[in-house]
C-alpha positions in Angstrom: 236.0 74.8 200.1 231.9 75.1 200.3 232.0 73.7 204.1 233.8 75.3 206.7 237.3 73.6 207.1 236.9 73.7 210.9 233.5 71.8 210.8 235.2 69.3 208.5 237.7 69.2 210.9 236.3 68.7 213.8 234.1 66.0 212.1 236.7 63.7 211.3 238.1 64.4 215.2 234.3 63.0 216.2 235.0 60.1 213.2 238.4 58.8 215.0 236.6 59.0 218.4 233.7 57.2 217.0 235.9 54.4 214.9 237.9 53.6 218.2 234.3 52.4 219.6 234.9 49.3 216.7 237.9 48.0 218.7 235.3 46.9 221.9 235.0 43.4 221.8 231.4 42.2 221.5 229.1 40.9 224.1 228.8 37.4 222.5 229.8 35.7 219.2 226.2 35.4 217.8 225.4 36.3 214.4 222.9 38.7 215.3 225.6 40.5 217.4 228.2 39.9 214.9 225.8 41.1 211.8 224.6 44.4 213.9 228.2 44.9 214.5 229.1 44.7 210.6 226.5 47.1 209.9 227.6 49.7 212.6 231.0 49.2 210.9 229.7 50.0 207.1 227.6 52.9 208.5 231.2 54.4 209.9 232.8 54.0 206.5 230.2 55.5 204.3 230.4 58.5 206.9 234.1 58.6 206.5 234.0 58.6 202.6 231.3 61.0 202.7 233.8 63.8 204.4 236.7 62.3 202.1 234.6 63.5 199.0 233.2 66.9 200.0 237.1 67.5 200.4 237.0 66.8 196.7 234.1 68.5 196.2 232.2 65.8 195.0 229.3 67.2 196.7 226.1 64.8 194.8 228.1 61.9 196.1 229.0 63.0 199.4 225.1 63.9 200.1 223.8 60.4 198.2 226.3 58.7 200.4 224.8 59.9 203.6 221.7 58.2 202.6 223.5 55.2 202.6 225.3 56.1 205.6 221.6 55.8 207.4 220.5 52.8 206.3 223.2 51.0 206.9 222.4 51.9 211.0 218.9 51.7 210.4 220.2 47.5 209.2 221.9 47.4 212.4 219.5 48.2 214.9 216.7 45.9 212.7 219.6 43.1 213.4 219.9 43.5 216.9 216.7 44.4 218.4 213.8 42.9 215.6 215.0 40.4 213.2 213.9 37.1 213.2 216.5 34.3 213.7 215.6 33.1 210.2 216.2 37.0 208.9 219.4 37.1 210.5 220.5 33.9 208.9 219.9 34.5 205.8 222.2 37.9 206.1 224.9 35.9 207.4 224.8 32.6 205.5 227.4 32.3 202.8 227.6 34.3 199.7 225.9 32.6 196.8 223.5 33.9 194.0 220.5 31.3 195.6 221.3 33.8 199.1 221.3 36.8 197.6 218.0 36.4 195.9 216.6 35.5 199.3 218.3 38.1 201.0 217.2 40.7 198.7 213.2 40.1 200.0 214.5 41.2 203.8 212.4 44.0 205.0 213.3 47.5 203.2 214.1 50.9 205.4 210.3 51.7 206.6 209.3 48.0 207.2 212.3 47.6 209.4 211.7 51.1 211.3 208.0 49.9 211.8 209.6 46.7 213.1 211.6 48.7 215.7 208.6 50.5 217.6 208.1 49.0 220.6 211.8 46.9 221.1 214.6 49.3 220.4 214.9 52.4 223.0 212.0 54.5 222.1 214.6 57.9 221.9 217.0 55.5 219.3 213.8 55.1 217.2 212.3 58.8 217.1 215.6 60.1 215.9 216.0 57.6 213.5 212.0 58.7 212.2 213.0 62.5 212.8 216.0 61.8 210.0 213.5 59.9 207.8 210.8 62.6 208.2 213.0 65.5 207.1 215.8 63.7 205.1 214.9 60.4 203.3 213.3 62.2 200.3 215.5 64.8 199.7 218.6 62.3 199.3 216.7 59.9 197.7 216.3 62.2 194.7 220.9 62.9 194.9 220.5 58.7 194.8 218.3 58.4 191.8 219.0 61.7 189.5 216.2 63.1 191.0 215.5 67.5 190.7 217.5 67.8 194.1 220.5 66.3 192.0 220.3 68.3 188.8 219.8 71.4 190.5 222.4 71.7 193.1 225.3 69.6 190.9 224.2 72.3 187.9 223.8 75.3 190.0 226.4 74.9 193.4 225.8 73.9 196.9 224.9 76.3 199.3 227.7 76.4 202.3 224.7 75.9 205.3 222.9 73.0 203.4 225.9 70.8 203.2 227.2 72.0 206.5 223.5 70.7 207.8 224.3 67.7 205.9 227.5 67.0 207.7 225.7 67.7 210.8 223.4 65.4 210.2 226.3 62.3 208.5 227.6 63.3 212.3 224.4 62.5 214.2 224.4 59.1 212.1 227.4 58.6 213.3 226.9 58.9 217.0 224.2 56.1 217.1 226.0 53.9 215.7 228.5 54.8 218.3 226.1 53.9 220.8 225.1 50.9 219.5 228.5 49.5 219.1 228.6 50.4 222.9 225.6 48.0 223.1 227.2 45.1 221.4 229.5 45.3 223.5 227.5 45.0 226.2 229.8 46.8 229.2 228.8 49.4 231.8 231.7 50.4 232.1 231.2 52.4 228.6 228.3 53.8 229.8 229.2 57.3 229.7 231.0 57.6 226.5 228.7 58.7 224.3 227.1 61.8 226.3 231.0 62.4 227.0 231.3 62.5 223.3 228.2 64.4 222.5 229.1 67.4 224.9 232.8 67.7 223.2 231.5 67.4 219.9 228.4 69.7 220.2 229.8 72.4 217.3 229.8 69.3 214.7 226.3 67.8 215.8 222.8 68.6 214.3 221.5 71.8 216.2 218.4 71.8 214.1 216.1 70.0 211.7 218.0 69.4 208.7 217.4 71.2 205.5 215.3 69.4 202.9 216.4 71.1 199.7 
């Protein structure tokens, strides 16, 4: 096993913690609510598959995945906090190939980040640029058979790189925790999240991630 069995442990511990957070109802029944919801959802599940395949030690996948992982939160917060009403629609209207095509010229991952400055929580967004910064390209290149992809899937994964990467799947993870706690719109959850932070603190970023 390249990553430490109790890091991968303790990460899915943080994961069942974190997936409870889906059962809150939300504040209202809008679509922007219930689309930012969805989202937080997906971003759960890719960070769940990612630990299910660096068990199997499909290692390209697992790190591609957590790629995915982020922009399905980066989606979420764009929902909530900068979408237009017309935006929001056409992610929610029904599934045809006519709403597709329109969906599919939605703002991409740095139009939507640009789109948060200045309305989401200013500390949301910085760590949300800090992961793009030092992350985006890197696991671009697993997504697309870039030199990141050839060389580590030819040559073997070094244990701290995907422990970093875990770290970093976790951190994911924990915003969208937070902003399921904002859909739901409660005080009364106010404290989970630092709760969960200080528990979890072996199994959360420490550092920058590694970019190779």
């Amino acid at each position: 096993m390249p990553v430490n069995n109790s890091l991968l442990s303790r990460s899915a511990e943080l994961e069942s913690e974190l997936s409870a957070l889906l059962g809150l109802a939300p504040f209202d029944d809008s679509e922007r609510i219930r689309a930012s919801r969805i989202m937080c959802s997906v971003a759960l599940e890719h960070a769940e598959s990612a630990k299910v395949l660096i068990s199997l030690g499909n290692l390209t996948s697992a790190t591609g995945i957590v790629r995915l992982q982020y922009e399905a939160l980066v989606r979420a917060m764009w929902l909530l906090y900068a979408a237009s009403e017309i935006e929001v629609s056409k992610l929610t209207s029904e599934l045809t190939q006519e709403s597709a095509n329109t969906a599919n010229k939605l703002p991409m991952l740095s139009k939507m980040l640009e789109k948060l400055q200045g309305k989401a929580p200013q500390e949301a967004v910085d760590m949300l640029l800090e992961f793009k910064e030092y992350s985006w390209k890197p696991l671009s290149s697993y997504v697309h058979g870039g030199i990141h992809a050839i060389h580590r899937h030819s040559k073997g994964y070094p244990a701290p790189l995907l422990e970093q990467m875990l770290r970093a799947s976790n951190g994911v993870s924990v915003m969208a925790g937070m902003l399921l706690i904002i859909l739901h719109g409660s005080g009364e959850q106010r404290g989970k999240i630092p709760k969960i932070q200080t528990e979890f603190a072996d199994c959360l970023p420490s550092a920058r991630p590694q970019n190779s």
